[in-house]
C-alpha positions in Angstrom: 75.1 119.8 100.9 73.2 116.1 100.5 74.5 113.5 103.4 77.5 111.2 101.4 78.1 107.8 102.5 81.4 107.3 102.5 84.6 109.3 103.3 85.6 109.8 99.6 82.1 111.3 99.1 82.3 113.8 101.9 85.5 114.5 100.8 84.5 115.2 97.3 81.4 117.3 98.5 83.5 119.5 100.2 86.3 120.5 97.8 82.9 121.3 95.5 81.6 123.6 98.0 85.4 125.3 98.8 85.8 125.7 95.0 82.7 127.7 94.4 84.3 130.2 96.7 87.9 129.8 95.3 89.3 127.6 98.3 91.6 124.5 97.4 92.8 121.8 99.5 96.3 121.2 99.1 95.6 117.5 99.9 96.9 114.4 98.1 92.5 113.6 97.6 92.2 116.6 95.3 95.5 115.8 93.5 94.5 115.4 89.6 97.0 112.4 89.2 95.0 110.4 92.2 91.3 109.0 92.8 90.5 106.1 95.0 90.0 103.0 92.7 88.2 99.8 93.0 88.1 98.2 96.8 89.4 102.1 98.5 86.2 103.7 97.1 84.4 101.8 100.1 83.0 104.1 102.6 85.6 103.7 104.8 88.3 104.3 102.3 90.9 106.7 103.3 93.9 106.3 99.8 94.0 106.9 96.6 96.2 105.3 94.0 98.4 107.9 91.6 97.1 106.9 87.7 99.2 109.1 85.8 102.1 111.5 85.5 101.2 114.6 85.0 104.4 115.6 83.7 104.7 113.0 81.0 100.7 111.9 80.7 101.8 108.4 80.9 99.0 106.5 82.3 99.8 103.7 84.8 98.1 100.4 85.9 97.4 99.6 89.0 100.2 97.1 89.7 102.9 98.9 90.7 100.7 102.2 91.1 101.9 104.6 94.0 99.2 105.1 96.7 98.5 108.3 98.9 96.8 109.0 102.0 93.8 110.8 101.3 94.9 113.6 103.9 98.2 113.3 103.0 99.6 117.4 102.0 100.1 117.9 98.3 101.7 120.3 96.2 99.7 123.4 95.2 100.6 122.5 91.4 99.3 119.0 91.7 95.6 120.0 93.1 92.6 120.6 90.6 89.1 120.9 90.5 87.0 118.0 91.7 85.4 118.0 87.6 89.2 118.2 86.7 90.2 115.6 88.8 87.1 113.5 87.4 87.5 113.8 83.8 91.5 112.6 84.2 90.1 109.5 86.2 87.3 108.6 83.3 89.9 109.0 80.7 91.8 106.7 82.3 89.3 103.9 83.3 88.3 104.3 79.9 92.4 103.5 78.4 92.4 100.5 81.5 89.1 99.0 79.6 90.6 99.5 76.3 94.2 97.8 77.5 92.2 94.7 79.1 89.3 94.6 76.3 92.6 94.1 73.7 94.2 91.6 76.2 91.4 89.1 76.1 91.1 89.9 72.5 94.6 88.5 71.9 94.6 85.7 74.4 90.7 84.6 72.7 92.9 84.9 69.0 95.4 82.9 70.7 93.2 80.3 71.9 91.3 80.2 68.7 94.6 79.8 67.0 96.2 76.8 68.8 92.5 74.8 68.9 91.8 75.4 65.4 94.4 73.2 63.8 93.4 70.3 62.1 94.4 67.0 64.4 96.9 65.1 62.9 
């Protein structure tokens, strides 16, 4: 196993090595709604924020998001492979980049619109 730098690495390296010999941990840091996002994937980071419902697949923002402990226990149901647990978090930093990339779009139209009159 290669030396990680921060607790969320470690953390990650692990559940990789439990999985290839069908082991789980039942923590809320292997929960396939959660991942540690922006400032808590320092190396000292020790939360991660809830990004979606798995029941519904809405995705949430981060204001407002519900954070975990990354020991906190978990459900059995709510745990997944790390590459699970991965793929959820890409396809949601992806809709976050589309949501923000269409925000700036609108408040640039906006903008454009209110200093592109002709002056009176």
């Amino acid at each position: 196993m290669r030396q990680e730098r921060s607790v969320w690495g470690a953390f990650k390296a692990v559940r990789v090595e439990l999985e290839h010999h069908g082991w789980f941990l039942a923590l809320a840091g292997a929960r396939l709604d959660c991942f540690p996002v922006g400032i808590e994937r320092s190396p000292g980071m020790t939360a991660v924020m809830r990004f979606m419902s798995l029941e519904t697949g809405e995705w949430y923002g981060i204001h407002g998001a519900e954070w975990f402990g990354l020991f906190e226990e978990a459900p059995r149901d709510l745990i997944g492979t790390a590459a699970e647990q991965e793929s959820k978090y890409q396809r949601w930093d992806e809709w976050c980049t589309d949501v923000l990339r269409r925000a700036a779009l609108e408040r640039r139209r906006q903008w454009l619109e209110k200093h592109s009159r002709p002056q009176k």
